[in-house]
PDB file of N, CA, C, O and CB in Angstrom:
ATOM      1  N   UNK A   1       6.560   2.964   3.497  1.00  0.00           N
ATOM      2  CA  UNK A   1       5.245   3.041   4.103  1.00  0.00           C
ATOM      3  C   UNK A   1       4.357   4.015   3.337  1.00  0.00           C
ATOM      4  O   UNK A   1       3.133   3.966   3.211  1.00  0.00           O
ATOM      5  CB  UNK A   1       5.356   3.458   5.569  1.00  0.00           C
ATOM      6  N   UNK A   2       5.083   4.772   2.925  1.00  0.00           N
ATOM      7  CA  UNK A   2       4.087   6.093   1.982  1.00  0.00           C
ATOM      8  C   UNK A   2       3.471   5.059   0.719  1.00  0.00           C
ATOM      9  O   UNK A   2       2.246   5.015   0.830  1.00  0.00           O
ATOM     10  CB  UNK A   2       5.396   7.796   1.054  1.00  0.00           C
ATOM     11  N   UNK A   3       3.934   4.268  -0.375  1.00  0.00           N
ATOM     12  CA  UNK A   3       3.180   3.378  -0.873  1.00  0.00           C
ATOM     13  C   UNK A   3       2.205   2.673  -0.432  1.00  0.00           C
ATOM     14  O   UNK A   3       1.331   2.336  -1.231  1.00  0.00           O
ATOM     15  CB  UNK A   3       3.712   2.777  -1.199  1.00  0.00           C
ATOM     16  N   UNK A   4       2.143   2.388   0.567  1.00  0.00           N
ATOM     17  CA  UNK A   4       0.937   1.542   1.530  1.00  0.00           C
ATOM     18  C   UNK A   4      -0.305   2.443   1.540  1.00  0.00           C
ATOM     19  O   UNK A   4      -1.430   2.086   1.191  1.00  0.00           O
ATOM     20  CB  UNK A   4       1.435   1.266   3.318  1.00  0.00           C
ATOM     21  N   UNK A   5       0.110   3.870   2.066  1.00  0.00           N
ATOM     22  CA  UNK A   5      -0.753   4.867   2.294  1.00  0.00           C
ATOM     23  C   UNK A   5      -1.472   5.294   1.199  1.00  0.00           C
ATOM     24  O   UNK A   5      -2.656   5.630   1.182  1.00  0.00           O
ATOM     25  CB  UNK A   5      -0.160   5.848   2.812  1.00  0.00           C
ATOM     26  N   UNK A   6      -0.255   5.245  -0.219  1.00  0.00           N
ATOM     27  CA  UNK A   6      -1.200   5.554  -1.340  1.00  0.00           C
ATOM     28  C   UNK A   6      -2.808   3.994  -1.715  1.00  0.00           C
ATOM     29  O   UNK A   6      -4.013   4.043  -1.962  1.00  0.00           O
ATOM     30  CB  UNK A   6       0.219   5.728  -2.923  1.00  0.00           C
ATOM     31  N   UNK A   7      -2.020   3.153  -1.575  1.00  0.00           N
ATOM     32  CA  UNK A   7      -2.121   2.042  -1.999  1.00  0.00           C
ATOM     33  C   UNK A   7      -4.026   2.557  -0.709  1.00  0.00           C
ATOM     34  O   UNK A   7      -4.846   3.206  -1.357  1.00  0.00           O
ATOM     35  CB  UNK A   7      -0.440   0.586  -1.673  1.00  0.00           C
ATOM     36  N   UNK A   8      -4.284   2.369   0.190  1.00  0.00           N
ATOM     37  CA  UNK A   8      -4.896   2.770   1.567  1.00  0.00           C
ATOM     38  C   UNK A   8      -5.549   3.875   0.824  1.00  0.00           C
ATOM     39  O   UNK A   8      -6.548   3.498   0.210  1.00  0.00           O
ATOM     40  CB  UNK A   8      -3.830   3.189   2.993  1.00  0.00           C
ATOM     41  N   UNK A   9      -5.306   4.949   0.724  1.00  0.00           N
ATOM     42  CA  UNK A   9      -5.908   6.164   0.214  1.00  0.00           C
ATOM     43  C   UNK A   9      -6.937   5.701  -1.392  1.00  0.00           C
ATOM     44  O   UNK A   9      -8.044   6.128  -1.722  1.00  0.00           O
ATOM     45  CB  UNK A   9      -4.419   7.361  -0.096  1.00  0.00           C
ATOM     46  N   UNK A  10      -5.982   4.647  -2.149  1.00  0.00           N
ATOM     47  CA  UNK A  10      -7.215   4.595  -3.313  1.00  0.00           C
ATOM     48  C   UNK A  10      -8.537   3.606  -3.132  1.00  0.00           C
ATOM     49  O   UNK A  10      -9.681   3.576  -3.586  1.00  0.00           O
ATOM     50  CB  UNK A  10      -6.523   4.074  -4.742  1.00  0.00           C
ATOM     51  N   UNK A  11      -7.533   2.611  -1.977  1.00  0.00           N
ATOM     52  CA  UNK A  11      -8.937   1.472  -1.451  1.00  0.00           C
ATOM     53  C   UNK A  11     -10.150   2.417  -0.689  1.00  0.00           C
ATOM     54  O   UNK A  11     -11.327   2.068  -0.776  1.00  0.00           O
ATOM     55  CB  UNK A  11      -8.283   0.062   0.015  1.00  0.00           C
ATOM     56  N   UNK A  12      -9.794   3.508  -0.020  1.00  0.00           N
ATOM     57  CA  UNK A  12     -11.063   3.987   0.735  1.00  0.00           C
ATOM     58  C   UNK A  12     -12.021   4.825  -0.146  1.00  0.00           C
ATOM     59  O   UNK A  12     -13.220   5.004   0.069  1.00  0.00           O
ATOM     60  CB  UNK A  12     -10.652   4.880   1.993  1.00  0.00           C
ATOM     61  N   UNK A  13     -11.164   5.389  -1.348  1.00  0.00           N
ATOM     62  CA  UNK A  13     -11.628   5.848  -2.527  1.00  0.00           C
ATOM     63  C   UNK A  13     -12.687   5.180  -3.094  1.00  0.00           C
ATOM     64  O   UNK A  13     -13.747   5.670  -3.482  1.00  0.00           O
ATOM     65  CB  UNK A  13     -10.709   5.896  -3.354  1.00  0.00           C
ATOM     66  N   UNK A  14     -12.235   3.699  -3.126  1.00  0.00           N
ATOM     67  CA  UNK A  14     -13.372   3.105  -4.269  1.00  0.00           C
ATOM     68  C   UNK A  14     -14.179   2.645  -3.042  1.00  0.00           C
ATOM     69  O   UNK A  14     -15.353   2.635  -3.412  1.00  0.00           O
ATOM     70  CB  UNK A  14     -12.850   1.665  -5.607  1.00  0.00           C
ATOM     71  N   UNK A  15     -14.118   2.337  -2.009  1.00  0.00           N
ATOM     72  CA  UNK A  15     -15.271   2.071  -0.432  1.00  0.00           C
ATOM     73  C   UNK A  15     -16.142   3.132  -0.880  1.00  0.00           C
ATOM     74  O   UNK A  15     -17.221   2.652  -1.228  1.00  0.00           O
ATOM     75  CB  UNK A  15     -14.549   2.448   1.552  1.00  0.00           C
ATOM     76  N   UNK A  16     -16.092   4.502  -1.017  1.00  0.00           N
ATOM     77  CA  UNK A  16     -16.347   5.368  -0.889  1.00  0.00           C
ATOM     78  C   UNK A  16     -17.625   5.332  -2.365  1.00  0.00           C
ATOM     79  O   UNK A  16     -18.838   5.467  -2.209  1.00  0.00           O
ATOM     80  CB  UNK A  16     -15.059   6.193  -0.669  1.00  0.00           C
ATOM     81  N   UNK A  17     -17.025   5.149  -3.512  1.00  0.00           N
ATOM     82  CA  UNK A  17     -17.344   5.148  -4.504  1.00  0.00           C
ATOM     83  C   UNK A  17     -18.719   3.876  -4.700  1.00  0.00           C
ATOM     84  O   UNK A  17     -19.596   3.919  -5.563  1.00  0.00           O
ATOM     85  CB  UNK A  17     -16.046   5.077  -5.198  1.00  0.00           C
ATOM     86  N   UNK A  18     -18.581   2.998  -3.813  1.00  0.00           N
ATOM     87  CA  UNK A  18     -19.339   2.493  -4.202  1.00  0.00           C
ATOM     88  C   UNK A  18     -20.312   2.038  -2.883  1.00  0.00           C
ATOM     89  O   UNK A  18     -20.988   1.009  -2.893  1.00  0.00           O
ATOM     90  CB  UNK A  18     -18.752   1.651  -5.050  1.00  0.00           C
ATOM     91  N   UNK A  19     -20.254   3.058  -1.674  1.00  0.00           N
ATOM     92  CA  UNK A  19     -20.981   3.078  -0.512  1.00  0.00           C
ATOM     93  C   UNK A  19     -20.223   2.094   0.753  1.00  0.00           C
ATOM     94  O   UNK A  19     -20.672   2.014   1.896  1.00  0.00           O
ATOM     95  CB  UNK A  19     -22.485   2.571  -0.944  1.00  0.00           C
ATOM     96  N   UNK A  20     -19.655   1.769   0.526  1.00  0.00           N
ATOM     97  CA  UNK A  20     -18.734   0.617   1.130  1.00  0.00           C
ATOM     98  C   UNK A  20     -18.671   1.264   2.719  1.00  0.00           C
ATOM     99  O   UNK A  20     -19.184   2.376   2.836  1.00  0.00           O
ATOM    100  CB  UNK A  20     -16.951   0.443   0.224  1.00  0.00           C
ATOM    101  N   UNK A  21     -18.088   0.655   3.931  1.00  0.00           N
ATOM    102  CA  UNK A  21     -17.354   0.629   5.104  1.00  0.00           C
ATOM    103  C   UNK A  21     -16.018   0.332   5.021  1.00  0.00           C
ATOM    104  O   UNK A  21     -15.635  -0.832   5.135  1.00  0.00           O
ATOM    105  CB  UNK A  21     -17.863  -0.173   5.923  1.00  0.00           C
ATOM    106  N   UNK A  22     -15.139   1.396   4.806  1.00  0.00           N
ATOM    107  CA  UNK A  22     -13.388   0.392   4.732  1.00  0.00           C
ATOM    108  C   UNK A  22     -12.718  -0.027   6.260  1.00  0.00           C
ATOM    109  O   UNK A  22     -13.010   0.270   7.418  1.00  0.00           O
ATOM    110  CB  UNK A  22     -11.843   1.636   3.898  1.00  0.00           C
ATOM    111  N   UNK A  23     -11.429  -1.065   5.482  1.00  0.00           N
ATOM    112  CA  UNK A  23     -11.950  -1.207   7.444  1.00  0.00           C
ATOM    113  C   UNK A  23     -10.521  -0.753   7.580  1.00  0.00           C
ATOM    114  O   UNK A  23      -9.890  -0.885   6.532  1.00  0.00           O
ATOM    115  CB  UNK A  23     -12.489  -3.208   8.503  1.00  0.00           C
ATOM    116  N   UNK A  24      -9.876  -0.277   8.542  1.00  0.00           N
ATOM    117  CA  UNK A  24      -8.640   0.481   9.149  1.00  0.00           C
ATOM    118  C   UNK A  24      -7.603  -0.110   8.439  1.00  0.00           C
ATOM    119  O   UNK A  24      -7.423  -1.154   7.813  1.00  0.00           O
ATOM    120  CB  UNK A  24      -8.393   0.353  10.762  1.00  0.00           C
ATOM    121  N   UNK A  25      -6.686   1.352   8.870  1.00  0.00           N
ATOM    122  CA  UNK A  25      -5.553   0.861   7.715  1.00  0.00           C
ATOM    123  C   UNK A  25      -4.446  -0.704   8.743  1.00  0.00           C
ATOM    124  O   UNK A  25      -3.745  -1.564   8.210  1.00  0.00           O
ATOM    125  CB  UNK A  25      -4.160   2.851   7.219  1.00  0.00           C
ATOM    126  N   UNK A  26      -4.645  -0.563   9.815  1.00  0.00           N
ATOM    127  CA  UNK A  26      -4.231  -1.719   9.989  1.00  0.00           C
ATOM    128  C   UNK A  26      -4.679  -3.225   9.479  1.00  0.00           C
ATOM    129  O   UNK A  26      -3.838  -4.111   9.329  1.00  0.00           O
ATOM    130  CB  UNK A  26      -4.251  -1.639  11.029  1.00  0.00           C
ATOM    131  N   UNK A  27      -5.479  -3.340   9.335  1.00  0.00           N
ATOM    132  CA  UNK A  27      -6.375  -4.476   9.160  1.00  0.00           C
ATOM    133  C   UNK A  27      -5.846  -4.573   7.488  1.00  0.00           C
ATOM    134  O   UNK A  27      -5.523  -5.621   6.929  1.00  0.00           O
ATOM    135  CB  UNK A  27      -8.267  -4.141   9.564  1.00  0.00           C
ATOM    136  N   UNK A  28      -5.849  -3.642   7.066  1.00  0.00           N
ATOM    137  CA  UNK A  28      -5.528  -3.405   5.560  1.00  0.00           C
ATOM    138  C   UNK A  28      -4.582  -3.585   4.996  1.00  0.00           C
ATOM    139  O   UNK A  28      -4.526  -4.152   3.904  1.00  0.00           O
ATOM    140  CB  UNK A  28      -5.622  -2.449   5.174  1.00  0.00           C
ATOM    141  N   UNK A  29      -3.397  -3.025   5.783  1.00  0.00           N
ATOM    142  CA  UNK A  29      -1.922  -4.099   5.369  1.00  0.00           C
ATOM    143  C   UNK A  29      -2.316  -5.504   5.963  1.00  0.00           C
ATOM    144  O   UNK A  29      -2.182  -6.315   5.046  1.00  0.00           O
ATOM    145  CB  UNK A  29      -0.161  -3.534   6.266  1.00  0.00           C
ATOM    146  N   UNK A  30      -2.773  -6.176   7.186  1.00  0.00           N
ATOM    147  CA  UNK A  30      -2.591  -7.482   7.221  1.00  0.00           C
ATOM    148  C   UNK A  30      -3.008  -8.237   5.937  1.00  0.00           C
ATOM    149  O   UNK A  30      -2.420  -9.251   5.562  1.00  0.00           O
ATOM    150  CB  UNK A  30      -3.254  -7.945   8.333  1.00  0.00           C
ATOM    151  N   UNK A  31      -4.348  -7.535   5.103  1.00  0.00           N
ATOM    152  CA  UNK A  31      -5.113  -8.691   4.501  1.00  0.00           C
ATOM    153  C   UNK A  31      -4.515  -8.167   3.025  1.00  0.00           C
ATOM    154  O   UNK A  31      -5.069  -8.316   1.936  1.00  0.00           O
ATOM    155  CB  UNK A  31      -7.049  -8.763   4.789  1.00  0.00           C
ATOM    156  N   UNK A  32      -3.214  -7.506   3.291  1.00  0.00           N
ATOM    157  CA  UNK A  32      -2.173  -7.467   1.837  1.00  0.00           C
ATOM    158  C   UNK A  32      -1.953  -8.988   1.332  1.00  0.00           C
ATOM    159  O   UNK A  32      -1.641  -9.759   2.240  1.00  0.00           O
ATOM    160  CB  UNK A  32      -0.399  -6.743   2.212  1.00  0.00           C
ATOM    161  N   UNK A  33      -2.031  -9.393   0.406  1.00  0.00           N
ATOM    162  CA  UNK A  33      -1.493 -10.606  -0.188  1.00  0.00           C
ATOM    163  C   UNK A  33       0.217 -10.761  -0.344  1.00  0.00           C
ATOM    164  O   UNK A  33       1.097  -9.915  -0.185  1.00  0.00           O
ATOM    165  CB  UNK A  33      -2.168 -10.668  -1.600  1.00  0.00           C
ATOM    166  N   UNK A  34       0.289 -12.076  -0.689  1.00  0.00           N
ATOM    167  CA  UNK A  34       2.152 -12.198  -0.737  1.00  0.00           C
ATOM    168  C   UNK A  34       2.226 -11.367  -1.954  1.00  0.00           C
ATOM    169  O   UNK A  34       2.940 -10.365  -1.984  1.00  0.00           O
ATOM    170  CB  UNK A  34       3.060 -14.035  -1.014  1.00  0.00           C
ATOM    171  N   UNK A  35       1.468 -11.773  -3.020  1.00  0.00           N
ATOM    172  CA  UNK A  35       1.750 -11.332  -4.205  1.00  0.00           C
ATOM    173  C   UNK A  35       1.584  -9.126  -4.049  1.00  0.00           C
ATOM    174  O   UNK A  35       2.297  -8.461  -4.800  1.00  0.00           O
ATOM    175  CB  UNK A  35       0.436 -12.363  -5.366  1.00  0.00           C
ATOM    176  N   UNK A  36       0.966  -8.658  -3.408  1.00  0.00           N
ATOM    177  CA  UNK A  36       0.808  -7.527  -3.381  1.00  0.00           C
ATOM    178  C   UNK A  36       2.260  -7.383  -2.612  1.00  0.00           C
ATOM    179  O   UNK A  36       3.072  -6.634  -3.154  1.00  0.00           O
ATOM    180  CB  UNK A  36      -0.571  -7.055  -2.811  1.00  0.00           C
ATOM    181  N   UNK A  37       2.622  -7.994  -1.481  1.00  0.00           N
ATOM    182  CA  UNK A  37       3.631  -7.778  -0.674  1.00  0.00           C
ATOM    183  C   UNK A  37       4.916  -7.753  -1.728  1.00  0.00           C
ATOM    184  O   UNK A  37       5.772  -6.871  -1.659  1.00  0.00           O
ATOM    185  CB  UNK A  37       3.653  -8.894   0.502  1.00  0.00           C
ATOM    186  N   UNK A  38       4.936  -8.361  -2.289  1.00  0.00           N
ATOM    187  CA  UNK A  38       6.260  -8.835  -3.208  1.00  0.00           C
ATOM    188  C   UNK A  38       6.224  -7.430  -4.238  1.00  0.00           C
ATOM    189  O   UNK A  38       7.308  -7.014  -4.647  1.00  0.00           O
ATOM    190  CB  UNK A  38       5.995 -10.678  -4.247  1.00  0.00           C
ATOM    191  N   UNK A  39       5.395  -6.964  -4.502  1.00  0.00           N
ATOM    192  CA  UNK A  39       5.022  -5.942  -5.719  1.00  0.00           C
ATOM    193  C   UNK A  39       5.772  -4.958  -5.265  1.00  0.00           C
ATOM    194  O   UNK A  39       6.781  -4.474  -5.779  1.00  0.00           O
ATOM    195  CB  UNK A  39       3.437  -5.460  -5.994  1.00  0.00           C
ATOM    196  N   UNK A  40       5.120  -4.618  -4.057  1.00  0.00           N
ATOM    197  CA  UNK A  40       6.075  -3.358  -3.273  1.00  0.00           C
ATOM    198  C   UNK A  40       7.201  -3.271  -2.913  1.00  0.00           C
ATOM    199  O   UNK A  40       7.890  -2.251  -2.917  1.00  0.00           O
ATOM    200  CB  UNK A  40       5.785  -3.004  -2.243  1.00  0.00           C
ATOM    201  N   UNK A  41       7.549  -4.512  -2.509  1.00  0.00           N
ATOM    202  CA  UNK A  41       9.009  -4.697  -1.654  1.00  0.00           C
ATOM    203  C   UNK A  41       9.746  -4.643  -3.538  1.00  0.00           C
ATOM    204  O   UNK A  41      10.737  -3.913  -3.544  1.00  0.00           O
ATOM    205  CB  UNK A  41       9.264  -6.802  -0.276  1.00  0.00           C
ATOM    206  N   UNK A  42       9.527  -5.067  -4.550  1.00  0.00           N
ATOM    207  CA  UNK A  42      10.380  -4.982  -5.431  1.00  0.00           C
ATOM    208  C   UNK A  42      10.259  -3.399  -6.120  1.00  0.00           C
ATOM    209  O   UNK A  42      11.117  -2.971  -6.893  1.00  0.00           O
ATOM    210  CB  UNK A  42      10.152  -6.196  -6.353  1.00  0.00           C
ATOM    211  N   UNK A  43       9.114  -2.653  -5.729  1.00  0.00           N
ATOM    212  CA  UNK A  43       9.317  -1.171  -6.568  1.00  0.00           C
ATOM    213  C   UNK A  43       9.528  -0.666  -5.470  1.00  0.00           C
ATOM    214  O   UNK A  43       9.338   0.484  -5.865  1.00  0.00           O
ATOM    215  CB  UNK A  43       8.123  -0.369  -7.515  1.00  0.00           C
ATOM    216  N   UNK A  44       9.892  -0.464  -3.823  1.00  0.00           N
ATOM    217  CA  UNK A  44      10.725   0.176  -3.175  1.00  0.00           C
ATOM    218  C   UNK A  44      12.158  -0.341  -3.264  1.00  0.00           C
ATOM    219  O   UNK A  44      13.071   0.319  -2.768  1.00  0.00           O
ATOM    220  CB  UNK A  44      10.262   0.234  -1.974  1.00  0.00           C
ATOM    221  N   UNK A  45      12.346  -1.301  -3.775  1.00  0.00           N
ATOM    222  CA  UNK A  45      13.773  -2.126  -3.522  1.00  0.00           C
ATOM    223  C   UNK A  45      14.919  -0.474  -4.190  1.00  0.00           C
ATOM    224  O   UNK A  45      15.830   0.126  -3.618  1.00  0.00           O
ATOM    225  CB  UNK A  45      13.887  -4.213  -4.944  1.00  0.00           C
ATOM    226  N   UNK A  46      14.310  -0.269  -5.506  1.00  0.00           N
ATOM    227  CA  UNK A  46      15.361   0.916  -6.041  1.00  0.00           C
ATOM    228  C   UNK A  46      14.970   2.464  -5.781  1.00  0.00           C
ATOM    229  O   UNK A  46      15.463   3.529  -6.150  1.00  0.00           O
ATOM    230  CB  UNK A  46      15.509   0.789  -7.703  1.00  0.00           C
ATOM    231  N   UNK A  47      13.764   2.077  -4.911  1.00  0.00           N
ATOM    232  CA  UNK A  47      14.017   3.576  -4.189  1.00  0.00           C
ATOM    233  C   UNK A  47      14.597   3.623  -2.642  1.00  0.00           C
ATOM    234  O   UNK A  47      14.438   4.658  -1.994  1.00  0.00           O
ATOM    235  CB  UNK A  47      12.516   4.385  -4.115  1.00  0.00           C
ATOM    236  N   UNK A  48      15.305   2.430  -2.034  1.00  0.00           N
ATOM    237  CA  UNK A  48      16.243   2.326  -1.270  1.00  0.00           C
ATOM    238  C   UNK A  48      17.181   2.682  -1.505  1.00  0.00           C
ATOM    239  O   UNK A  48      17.740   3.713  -1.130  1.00  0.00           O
ATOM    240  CB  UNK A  48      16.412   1.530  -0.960  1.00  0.00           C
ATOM    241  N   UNK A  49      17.568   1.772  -2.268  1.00  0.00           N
ATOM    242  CA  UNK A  49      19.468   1.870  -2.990  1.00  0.00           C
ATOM    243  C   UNK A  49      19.348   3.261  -3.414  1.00  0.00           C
ATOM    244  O   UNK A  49      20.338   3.857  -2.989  1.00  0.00           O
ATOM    245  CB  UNK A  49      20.051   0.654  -4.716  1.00  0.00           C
ATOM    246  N   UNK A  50      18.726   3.894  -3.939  1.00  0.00           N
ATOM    247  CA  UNK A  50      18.602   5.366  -4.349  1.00  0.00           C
ATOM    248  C   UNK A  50      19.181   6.327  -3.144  1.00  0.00           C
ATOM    249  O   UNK A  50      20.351   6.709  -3.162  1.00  0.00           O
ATOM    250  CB  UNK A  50      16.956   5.734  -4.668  1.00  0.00           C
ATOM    251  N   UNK A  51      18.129   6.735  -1.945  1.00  0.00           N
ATOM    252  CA  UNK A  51      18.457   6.948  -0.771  1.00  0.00           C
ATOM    253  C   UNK A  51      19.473   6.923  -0.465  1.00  0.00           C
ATOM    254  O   UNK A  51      19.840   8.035  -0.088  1.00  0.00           O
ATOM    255  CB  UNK A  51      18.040   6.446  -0.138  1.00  0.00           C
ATOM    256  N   UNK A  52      20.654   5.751  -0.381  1.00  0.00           N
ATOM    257  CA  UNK A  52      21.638   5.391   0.558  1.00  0.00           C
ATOM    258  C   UNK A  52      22.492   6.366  -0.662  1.00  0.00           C
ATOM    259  O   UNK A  52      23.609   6.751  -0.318  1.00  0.00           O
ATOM    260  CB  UNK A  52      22.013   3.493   1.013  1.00  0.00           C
ATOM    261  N   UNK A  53      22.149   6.648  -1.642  1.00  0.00           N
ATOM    262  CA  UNK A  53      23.127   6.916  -2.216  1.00  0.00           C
ATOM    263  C   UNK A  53      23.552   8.347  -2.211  1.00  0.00           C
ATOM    264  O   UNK A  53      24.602   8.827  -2.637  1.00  0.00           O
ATOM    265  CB  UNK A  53      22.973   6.441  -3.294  1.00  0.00           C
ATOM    266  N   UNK A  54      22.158   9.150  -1.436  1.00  0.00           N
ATOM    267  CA  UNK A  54      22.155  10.018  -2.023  1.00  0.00           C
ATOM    268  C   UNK A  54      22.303  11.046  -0.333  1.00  0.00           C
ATOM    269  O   UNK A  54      22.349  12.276  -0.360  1.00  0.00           O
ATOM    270  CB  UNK A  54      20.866  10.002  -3.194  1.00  0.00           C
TER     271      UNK A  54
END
């Protein structure tokens, strides 16, 4: 979830940057794409297995 937040933290950044309204971070994971979804789930995949290991 902390990736999401970063991911959340740079979108309100550029809202910000360019006068924008961002809209809540809920709304913000829904309108994640598969392809964004898949991105994450594969660069947390080895900071799981990491964890369990450790």
């Amino acid at each position: 979830m902390v990736d999401y937040n970063i991911g959340y933290d740079y979108y309100k950044q550029a809202c910000q940057q360019y006068g924008l309204e961002p809209i809540n971070f809920a709304y913000y994971l829904l309108s994640l794409s598969k392809a964004q979804l898949d991105a994450f789930n594969e660069r947390a995949q080895p900071k799981r297995g990491h964890d369990l290991e450790d």
